[in-house]
C-alpha positions as CSV (number, residue, x, y, z in Angstrom):
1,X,99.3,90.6,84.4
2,X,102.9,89.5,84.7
3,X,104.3,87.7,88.2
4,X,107.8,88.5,89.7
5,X,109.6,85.8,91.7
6,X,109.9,86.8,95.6
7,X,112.1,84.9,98.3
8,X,110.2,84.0,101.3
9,X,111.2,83.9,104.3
10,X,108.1,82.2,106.0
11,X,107.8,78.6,107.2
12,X,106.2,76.8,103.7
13,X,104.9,74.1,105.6
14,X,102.0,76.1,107.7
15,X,98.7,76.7,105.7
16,X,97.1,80.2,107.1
17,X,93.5,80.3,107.0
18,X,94.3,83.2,104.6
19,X,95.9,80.6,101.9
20,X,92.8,78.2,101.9
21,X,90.5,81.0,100.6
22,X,93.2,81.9,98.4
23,X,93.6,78.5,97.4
24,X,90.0,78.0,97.2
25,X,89.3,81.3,94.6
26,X,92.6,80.2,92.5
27,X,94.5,77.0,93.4
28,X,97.0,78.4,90.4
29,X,97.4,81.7,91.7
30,X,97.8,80.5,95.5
31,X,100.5,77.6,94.0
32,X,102.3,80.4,92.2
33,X,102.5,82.5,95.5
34,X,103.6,79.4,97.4
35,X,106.4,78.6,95.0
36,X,107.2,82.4,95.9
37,X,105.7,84.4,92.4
38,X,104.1,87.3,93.1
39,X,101.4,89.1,90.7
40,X,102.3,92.8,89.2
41,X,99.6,95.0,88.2
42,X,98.6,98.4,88.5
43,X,95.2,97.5,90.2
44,X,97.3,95.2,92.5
45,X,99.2,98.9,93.4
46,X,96.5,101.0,93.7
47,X,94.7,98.2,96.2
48,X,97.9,98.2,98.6
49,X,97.7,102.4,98.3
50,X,94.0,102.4,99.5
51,X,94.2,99.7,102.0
52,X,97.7,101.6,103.7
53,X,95.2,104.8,103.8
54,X,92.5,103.5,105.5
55,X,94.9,101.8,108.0
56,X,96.3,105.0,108.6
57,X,92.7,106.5,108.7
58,X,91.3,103.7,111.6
59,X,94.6,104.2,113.2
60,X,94.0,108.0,113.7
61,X,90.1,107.6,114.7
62,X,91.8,105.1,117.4
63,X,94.0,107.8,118.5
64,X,91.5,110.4,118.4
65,X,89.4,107.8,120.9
66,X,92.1,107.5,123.1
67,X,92.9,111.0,123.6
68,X,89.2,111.5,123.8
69,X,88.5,109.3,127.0
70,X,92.1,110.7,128.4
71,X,90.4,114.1,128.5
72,X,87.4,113.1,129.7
73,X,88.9,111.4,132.7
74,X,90.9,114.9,133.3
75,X,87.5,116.4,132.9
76,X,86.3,113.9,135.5
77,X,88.8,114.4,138.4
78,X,88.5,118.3,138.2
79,X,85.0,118.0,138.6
80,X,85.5,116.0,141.4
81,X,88.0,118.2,143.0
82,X,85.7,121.1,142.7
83,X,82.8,120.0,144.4
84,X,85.4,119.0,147.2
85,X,87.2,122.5,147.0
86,X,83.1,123.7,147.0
87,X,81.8,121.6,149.9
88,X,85.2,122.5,152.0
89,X,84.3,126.3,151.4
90,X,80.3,125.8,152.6
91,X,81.9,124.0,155.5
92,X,84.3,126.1,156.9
């Protein structure tokens, strides 16, 4: 597995919780990212593909939720305004 250099733009001086378990699992691998290397490999690809799927996945259940309840408040309000429309008809 080869590692190409990468300029950062981030402040180098604030530890994310992130970079401690990184730190923790390789304290080579996480100084090599700080000093702004970053690994190349395949795998490394293929991880970034999946992951960008599934976010795109939960991101469309989310939407399908959203629309969902939308549709159920329609639902909601007509059903509402029919047993007003209904009780105006037995009244008059």
């Amino acid at each position: 597995m080869g590692r190409t250099r990468q300029t950062s733009t981030r402040n180098t001086e604030i530890i994310s919780a992130s970079e401690i378990g990184q730190y923790n699992y390789c304290s080579i691998a996480w100084y090599l990212r700080k000093c702004g290397y970053e690994p190349v490999s395949a795998l490394l690809n293929i991880g970034a593909e999946k992951h960008a799927h599934l976010g795109k996945v939960l991101d469309d259940a989310q939407t399908e939720v959203r629309r969902s309840m939308l549709l159920a408040a329609i639902g909601l309000v007509l059903i509402i305004i029919s047993v007003f429309v209904l009780l105006f008809e037995v009244i008059n």
